[in-house]
Backbone as CSV, one residue per row, in Angstrom:
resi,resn,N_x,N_y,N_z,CA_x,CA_y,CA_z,C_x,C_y,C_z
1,UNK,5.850,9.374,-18.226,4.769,8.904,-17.358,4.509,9.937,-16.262
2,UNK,3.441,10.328,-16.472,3.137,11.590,-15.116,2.054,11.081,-14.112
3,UNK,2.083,11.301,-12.817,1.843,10.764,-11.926,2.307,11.648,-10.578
4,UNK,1.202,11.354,-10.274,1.665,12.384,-8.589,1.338,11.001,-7.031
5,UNK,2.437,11.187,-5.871,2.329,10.835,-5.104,1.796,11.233,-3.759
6,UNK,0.810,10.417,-3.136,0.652,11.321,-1.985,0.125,10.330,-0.977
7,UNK,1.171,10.924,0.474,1.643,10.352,1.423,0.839,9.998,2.526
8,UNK,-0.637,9.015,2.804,-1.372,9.412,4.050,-0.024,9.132,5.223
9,UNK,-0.680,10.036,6.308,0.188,9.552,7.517,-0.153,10.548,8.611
10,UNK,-0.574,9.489,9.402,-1.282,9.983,10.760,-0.036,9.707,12.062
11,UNK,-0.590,10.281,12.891,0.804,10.074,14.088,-0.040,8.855,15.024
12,UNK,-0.936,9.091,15.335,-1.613,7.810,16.585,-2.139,7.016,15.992
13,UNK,-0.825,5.909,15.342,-1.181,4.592,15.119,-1.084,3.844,16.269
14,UNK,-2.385,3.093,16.555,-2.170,1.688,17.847,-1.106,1.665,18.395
15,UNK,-0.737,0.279,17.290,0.940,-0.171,17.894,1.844,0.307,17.510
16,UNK,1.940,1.676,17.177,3.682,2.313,17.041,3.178,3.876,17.120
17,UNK,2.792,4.908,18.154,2.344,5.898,18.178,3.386,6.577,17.818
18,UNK,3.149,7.289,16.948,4.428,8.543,16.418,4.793,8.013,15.417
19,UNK,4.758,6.989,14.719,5.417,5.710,14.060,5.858,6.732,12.776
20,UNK,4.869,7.924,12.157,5.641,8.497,10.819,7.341,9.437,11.424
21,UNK,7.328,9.610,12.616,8.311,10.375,13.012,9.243,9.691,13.584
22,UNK,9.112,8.555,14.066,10.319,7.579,14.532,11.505,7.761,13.390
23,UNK,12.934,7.608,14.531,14.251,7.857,13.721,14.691,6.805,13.268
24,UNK,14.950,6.848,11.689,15.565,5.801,10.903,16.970,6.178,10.380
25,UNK,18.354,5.985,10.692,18.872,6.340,10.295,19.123,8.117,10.605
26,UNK,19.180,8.707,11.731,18.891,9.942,11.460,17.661,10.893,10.991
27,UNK,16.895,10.610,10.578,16.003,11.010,10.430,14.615,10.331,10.340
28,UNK,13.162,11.190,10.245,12.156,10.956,10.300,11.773,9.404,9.274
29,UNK,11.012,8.225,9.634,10.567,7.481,8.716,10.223,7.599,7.535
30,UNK,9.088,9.323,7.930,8.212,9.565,6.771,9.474,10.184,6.051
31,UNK,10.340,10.878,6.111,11.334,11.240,5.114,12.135,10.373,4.448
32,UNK,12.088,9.190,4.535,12.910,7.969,3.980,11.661,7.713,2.653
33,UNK,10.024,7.660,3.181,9.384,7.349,2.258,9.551,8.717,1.447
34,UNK,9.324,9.954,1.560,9.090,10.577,0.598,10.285,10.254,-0.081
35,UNK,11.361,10.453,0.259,12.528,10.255,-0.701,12.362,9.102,-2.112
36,UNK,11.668,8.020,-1.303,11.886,7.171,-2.146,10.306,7.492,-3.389
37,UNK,9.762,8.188,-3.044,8.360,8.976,-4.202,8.914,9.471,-5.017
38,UNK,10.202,10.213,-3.989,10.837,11.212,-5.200,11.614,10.971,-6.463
39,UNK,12.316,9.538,-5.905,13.405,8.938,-6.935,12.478,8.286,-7.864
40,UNK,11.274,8.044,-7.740,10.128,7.176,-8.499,10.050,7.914,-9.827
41,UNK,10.502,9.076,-10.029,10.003,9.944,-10.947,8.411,10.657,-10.717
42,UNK,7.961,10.653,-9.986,6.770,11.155,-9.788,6.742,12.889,-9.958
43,UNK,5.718,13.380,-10.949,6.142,14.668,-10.751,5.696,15.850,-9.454
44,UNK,5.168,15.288,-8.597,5.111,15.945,-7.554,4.857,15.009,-6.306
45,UNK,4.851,14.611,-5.002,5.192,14.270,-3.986,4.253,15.273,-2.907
46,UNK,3.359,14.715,-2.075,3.118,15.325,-0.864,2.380,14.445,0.289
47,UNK,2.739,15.062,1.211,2.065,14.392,2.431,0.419,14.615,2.923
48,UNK,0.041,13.906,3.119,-1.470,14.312,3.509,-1.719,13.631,5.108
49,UNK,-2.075,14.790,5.721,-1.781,14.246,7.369,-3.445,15.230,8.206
50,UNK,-3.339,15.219,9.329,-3.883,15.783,10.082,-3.128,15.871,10.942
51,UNK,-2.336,16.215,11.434,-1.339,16.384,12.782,0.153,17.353,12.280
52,UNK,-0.267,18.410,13.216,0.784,19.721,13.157,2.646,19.241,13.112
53,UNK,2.589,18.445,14.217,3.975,17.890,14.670,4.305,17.361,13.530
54,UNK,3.330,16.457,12.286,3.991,15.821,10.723,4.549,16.656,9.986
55,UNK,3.175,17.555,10.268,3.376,19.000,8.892,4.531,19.487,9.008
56,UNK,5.139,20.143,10.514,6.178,20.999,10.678,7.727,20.316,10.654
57,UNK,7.722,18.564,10.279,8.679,18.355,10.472,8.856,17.967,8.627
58,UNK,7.550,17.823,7.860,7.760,17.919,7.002,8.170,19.103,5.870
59,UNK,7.400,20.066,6.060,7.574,21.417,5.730,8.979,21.623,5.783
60,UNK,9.416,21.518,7.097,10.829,22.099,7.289,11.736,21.404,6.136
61,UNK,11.551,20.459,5.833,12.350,19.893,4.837,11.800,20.175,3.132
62,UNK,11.169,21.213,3.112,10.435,21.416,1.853,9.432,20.917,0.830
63,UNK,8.839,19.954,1.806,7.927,18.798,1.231,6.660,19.693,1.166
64,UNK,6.025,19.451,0.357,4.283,19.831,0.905,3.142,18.964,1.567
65,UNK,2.430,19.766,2.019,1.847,19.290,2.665,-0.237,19.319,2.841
66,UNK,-0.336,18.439,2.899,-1.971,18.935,2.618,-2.723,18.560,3.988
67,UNK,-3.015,18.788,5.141,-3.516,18.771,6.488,-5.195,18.943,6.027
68,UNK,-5.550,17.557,6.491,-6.937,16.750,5.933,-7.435,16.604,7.644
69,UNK,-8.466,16.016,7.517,-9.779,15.946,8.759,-9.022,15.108,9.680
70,UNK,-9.515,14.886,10.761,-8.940,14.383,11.837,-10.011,12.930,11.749
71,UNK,-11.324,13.223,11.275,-12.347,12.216,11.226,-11.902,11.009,10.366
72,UNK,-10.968,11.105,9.666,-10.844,10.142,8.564,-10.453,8.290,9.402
73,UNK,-11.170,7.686,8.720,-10.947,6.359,9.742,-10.114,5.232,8.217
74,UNK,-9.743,5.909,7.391,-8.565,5.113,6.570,-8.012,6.504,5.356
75,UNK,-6.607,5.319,5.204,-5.547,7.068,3.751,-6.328,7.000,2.934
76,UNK,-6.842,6.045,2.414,-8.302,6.504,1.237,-9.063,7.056,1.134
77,UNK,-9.451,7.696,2.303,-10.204,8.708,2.627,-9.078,10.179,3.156
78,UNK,-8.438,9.808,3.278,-7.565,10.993,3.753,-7.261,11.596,1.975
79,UNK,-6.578,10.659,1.481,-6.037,10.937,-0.330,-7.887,11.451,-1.002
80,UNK,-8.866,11.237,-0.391,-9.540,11.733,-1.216,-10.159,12.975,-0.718
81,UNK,-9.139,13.634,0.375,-10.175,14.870,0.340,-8.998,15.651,0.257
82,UNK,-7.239,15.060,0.033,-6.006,15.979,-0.428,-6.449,16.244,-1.654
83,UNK,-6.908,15.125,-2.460,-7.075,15.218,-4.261,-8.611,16.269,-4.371
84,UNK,-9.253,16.458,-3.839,-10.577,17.412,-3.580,-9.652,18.490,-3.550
85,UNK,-9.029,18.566,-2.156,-8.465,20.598,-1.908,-7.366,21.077,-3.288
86,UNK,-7.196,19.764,-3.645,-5.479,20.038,-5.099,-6.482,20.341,-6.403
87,UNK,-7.289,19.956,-6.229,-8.546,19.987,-7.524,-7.741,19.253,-8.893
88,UNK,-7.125,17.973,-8.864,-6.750,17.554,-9.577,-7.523,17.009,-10.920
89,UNK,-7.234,16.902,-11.993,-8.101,16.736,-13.132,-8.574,15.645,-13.155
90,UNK,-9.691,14.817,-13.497,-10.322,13.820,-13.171,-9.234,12.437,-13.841
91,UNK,-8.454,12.538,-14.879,-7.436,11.602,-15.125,-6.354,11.178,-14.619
92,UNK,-5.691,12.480,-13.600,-4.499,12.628,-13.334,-4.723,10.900,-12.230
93,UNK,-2.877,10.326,-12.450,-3.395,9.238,-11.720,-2.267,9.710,-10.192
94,UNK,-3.029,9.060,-9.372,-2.327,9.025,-8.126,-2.374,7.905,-7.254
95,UNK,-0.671,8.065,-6.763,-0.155,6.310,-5.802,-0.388,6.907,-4.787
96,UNK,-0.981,6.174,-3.945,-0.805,5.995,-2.663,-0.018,5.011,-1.932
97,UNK,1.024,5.864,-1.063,2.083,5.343,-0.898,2.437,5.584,0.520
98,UNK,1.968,4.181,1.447,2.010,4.432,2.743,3.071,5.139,3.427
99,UNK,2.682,5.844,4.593,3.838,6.151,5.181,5.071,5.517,6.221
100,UNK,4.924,3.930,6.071,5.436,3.027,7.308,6.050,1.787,5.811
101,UNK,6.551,2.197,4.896,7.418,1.894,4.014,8.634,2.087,3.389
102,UNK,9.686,2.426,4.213,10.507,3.437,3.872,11.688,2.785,2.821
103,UNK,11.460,1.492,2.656,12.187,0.635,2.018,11.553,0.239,0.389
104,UNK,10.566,1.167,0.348,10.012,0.709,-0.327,10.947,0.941,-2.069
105,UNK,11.024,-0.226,-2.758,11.896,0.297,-4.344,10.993,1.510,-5.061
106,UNK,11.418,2.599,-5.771,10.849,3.424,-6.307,10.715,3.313,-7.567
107,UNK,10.721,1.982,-7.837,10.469,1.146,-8.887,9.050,0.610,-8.795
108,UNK,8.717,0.002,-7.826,7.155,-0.477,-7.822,5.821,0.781,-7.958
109,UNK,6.644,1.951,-7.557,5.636,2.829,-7.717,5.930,3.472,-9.247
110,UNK,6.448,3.450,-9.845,6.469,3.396,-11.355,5.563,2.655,-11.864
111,UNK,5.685,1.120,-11.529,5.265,0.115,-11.716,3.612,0.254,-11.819
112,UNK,3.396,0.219,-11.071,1.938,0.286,-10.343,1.204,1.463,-11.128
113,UNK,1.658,2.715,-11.230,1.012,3.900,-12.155,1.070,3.162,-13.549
114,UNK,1.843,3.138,-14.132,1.844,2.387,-15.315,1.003,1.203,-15.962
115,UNK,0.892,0.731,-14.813,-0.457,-0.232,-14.993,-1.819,0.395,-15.156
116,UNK,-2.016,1.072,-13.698,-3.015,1.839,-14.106,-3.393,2.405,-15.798
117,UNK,-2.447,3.308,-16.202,-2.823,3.768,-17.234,-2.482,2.773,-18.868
118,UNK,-1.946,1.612,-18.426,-2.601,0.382,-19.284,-3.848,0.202,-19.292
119,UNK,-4.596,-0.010,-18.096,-5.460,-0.421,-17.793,-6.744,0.325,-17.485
120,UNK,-7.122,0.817,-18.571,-8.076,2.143,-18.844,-9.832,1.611,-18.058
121,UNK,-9.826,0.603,-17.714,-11.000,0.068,-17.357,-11.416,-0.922,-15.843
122,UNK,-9.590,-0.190,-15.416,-9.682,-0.729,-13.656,-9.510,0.800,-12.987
123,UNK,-10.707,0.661,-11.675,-10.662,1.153,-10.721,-9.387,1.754,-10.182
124,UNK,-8.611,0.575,-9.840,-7.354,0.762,-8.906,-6.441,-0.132,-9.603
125,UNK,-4.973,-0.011,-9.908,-3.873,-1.153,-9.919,-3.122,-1.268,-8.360
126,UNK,-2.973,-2.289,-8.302,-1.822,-2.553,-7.569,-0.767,-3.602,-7.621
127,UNK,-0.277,-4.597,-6.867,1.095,-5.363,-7.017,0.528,-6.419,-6.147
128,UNK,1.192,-7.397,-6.181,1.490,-8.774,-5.385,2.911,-9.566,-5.905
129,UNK,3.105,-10.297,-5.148,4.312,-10.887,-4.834,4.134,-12.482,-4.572
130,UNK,4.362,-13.440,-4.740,4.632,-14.954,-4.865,4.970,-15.355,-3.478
131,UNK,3.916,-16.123,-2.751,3.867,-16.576,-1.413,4.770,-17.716,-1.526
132,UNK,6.293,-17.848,-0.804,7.191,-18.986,-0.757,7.047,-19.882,0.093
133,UNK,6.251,-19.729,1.463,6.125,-20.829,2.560,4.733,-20.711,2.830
134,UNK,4.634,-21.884,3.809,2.986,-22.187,4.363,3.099,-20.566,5.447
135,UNK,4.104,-19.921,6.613,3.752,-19.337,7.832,3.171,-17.795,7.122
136,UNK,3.762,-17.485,5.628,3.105,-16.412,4.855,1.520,-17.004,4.470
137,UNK,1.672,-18.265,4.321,0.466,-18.108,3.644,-0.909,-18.581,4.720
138,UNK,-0.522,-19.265,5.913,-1.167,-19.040,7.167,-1.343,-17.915,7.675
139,UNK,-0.626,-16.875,7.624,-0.635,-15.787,8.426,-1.280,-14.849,8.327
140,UNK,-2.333,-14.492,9.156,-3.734,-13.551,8.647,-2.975,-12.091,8.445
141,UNK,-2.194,-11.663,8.922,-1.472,-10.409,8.781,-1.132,-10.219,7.540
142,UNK,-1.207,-11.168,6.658,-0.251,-11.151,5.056,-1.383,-11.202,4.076
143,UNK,-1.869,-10.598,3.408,-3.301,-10.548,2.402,-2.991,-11.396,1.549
144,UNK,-3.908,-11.963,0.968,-3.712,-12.664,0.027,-4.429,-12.317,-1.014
145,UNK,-4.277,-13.154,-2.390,-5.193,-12.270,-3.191,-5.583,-13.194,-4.776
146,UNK,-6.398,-13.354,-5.084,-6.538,-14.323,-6.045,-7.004,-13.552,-7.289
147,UNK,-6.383,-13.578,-8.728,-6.842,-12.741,-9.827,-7.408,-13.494,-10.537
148,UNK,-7.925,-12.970,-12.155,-8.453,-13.917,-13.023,-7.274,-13.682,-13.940
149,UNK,-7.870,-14.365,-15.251,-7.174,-14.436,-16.612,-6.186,-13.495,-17.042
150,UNK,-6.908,-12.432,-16.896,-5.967,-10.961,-17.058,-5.901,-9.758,-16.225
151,UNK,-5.787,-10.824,-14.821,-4.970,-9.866,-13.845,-5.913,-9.256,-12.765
152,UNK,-6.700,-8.938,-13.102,-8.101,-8.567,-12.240,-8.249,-9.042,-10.872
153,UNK,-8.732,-8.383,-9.896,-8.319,-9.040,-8.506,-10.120,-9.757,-8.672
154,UNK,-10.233,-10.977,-8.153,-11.405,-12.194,-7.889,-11.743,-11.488,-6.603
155,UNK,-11.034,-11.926,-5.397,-10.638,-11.438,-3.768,-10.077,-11.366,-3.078
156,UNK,-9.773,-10.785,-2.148,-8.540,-10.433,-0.841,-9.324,-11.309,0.364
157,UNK,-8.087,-11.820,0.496,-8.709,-12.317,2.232,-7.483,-12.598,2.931
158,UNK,-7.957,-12.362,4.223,-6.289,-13.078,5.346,-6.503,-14.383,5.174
159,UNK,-6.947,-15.100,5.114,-6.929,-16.825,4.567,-6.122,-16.844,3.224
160,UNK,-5.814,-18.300,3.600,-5.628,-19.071,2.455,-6.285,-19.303,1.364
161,UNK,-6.540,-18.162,0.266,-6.821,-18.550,-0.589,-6.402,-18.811,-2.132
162,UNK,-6.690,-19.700,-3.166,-7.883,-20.595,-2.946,-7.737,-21.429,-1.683
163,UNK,-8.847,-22.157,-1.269,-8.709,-23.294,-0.476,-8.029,-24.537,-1.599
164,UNK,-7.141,-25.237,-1.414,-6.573,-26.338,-1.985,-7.109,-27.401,-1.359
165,UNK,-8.292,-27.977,-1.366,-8.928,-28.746,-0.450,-8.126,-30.376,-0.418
166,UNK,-7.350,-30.503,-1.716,-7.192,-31.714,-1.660,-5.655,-32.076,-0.866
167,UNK,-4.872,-30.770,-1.120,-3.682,-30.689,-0.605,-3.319,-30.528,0.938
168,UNK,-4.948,-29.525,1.425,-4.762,-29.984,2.915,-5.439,-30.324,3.503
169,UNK,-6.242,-31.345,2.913,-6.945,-32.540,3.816,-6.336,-33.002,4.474
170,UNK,-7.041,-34.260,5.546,-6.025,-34.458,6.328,-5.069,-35.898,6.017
171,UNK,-5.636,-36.342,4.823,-4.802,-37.487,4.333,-3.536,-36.623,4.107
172,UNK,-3.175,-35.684,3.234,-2.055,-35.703,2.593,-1.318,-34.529,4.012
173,UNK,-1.603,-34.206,5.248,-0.547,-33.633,5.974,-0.824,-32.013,6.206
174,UNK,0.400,-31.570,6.321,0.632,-30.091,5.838,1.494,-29.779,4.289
175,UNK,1.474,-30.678,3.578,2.230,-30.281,2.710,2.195,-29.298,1.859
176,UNK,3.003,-28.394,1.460,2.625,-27.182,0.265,1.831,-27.504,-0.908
177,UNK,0.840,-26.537,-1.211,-0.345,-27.273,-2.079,0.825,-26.877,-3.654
178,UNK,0.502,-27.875,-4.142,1.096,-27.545,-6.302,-0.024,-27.468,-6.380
179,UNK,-0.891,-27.306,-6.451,-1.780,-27.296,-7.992,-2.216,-25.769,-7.928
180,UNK,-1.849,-24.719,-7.343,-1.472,-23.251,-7.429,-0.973,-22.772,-6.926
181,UNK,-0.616,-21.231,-7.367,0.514,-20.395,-7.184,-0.704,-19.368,-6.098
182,UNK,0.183,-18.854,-5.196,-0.278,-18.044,-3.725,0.262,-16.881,-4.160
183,UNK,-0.557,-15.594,-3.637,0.476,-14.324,-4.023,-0.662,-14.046,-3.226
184,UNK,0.632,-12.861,-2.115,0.445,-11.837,-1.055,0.685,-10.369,-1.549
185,UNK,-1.137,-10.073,-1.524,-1.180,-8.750,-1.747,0.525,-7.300,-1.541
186,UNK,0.564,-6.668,-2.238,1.624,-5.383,-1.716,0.492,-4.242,-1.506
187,UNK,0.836,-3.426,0.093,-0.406,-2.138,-0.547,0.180,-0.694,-0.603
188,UNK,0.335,-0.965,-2.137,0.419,0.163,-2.790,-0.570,-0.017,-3.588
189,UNK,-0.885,1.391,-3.928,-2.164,2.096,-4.774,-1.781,2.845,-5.603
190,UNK,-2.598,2.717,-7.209,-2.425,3.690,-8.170,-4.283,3.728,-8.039
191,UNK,-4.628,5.050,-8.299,-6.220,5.391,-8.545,-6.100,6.581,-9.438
192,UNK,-6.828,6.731,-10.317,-7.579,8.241,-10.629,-8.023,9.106,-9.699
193,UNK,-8.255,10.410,-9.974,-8.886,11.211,-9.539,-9.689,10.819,-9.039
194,UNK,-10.499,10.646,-10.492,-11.949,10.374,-10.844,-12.301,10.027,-9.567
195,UNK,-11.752,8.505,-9.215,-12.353,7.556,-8.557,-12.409,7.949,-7.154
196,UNK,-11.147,8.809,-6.935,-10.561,9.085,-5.143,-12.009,9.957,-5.004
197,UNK,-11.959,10.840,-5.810,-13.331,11.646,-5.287,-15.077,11.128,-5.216
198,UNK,-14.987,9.830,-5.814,-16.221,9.252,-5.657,-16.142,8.303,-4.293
199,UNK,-15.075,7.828,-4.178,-14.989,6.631,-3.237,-15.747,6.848,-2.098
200,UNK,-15.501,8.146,-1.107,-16.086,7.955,-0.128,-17.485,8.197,-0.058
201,UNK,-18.263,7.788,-1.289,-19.508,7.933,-0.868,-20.181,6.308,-1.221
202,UNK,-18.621,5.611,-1.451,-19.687,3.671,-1.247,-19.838,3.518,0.110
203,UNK,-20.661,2.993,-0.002,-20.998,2.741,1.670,-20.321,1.501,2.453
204,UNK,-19.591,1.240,3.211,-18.921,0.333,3.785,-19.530,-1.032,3.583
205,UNK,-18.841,-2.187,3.043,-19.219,-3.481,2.667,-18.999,-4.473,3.989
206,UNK,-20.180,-5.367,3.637,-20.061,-6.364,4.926,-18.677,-7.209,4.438
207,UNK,-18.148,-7.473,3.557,-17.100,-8.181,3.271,-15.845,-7.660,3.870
208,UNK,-16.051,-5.943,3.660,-14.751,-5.244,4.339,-14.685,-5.302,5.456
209,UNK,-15.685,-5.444,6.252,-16.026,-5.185,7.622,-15.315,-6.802,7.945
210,UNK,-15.725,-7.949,7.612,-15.575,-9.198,8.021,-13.776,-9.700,7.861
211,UNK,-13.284,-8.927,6.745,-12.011,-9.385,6.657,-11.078,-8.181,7.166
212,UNK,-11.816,-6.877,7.726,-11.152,-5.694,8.047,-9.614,-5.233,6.556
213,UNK,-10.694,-5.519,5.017,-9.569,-5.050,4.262,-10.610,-3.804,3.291
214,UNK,-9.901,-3.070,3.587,-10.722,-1.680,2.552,-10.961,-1.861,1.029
215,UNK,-9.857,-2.897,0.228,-10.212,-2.869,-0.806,-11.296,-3.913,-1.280
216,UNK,-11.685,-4.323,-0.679,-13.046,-5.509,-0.640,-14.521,-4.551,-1.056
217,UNK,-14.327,-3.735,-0.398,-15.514,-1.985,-0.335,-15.623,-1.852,-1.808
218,UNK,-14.114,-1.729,-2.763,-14.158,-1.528,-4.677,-15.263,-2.834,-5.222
219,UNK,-14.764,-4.138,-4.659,-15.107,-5.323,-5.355,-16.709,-5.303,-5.330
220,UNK,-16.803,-5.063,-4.007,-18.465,-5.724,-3.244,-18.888,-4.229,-4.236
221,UNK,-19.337,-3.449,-4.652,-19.282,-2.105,-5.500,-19.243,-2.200,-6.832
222,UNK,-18.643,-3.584,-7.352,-18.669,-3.552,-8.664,-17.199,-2.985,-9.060
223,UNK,-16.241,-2.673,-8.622,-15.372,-1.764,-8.951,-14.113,-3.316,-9.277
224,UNK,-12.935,-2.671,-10.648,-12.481,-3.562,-10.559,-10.792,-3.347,-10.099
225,UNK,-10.252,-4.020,-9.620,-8.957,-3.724,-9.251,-8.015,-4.744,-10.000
226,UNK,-6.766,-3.985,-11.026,-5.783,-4.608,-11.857,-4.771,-4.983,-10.507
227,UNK,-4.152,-6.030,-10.909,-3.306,-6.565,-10.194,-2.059,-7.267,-10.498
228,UNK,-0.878,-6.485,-10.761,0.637,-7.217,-11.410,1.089,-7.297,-10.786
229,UNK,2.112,-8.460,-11.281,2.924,-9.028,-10.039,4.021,-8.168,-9.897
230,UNK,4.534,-7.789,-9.271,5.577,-6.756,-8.832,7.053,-7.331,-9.604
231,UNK,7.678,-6.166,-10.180,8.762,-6.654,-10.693,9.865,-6.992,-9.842
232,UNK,9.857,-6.579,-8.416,10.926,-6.931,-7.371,10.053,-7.000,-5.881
233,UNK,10.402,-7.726,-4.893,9.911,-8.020,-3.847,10.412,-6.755,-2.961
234,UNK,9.486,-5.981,-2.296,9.203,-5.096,-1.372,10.321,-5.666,0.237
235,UNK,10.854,-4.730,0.609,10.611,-5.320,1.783,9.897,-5.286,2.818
236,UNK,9.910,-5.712,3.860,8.895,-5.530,5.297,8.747,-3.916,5.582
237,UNK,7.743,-3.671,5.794,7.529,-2.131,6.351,7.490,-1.989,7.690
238,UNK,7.246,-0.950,8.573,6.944,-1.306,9.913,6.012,-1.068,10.565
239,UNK,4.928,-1.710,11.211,4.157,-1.787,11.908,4.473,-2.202,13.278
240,UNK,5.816,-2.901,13.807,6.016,-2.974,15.162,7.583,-2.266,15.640
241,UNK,7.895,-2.290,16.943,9.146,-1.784,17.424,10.009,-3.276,16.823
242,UNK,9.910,-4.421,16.509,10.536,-5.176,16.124,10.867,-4.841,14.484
243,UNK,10.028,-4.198,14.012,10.050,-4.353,12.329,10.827,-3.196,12.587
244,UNK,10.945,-2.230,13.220,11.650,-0.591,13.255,13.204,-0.954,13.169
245,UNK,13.284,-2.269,14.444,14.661,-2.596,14.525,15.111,-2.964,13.534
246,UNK,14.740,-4.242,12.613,14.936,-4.740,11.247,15.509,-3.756,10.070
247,UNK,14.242,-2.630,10.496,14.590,-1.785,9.013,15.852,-0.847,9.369
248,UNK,16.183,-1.093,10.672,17.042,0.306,11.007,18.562,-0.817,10.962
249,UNK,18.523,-2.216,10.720,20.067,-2.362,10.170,20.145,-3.031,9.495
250,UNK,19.229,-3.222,7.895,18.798,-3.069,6.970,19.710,-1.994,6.267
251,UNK,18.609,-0.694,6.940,19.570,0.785,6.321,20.745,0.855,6.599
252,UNK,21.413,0.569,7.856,22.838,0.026,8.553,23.108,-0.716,7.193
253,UNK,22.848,-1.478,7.072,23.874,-2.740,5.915,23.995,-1.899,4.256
254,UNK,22.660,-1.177,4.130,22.956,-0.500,2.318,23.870,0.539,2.760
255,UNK,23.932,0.930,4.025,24.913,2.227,3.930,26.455,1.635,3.668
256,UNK,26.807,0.540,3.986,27.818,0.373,4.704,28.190,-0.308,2.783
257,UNK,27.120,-1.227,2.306,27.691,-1.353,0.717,27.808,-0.266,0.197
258,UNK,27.207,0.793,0.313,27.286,2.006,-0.828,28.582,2.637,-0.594
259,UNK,29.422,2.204,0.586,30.327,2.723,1.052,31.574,1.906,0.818
């Protein structure tokens, strides 16, 4: 299975500025993710950044590196102007594989390419995972994602969807709806070439805009996105100084089994 990875990662995120260079364990975040690209089997690995301070801490460790526009306002746009300067062949497939995941199994990104190239007639593959409580499936921070028959994403939204109208009316309570199964988006990305180099010329969707999710932009477009359920549950990535703490004795606890 051939497949190349590549890393967006900017330094001035909001809420965690520096967040690809924060220390995990000794070293950089973003070096925990590449590592884990690397064990994926992927045959090549690189970072795609705009900021010198990434490059030079990546470089130094022998990674490559592709230093993209500063204008870019999402990694989908960053991955599509690394896959432009690499001049990759219009088949070759490529994951996008955030940089604030360092936990991520290098199994799902197997996963996820592999689908793709099952799936000769989707846009994008990606993963989801089986929503276990109502505060995941309340929680606008956690995507949700509803497919059809064979896997195909319907839509993403921070809501609850479907609506289970009968389960949370207000006769029957809060109770957990049965009459379907909930699954929270994972975002990882497998795409083509092809596609990275067309993307940025759809024009931003009122749907994306309303739920602030980029892959809504493929759907509203006509574009279709495969969607399997992940063979193992991801863990939390980090987006806050609380999630940093988590993952940092997390890595504390696998060190201490491997030992």
């Amino acid at each position: 299975m051939c497949y190349k990875v590549i890393i967006p990662a900017r330094y001035g995120a909001s809420r965690l500025p520096g967040k690809p260079l924060l220390d995990l364990a000794g070293k950089p975040m973003l070096l925990h993710v590449v590592e884990k690209a690397q064990k994926s089997g992927a045959e090549e690995v690189l970072v795609a950044t705009d900021d010198r301070r990434i490059e030079a801490i990546v470089q130094s460790h022998g990674v490559q590196v592709c230093m993209t526009s500063v204008q870019h306002d999402s990694g989908t746009n960053r991955l599509a102007e690394a896959v432009t300067q690499k001049d990759y062949p219009d088949q070759t497939i490529i994951i996008n594989v955030q940089g604030d995941e360092p936990l991520l199994p290098p199994s799902l990104i197997t996963q996820a390419a592999e689908d793709l190239k099952t799936h000769p007639k989707a846009n994008i593959a990606t993963l989801c995972v089986p929503i276990a409580n109502r505060e995941e499936l309340f929680d606008p921070n956690i995507v949700k994602v509803v497919r059809d028959t064979q896997g195909y994403a319907l839509y993403f939204s921070r809501a609850p969807i479907p609506w289970a109208r009968e389960d949370f009316a207000a006769k029957t309570g809060n109770r957990w709806p049965t009459s379907w199964s909930y699954y929270r988006h994972v975002g990882l990305y497998a795409y083509r070439a092809s596609f990275l180099r067309r993307y940025p010329q759809l024009p931003v969707s009122p749907l994306e805009q309303a739920e602030c999710l980029e892959q809504l932009r493929v759907l509203y477009h006509g574009g279709r996105i495969h969607v399997a359920i992940a063979g193992t549950i991801p863990p939390p990535g980090v987006d806050t100084l609380a999630d940093l703490e988590r993952v940092r004795q997390l890595l504390v606890t696998q060190e201490r089994n491997h030992n």
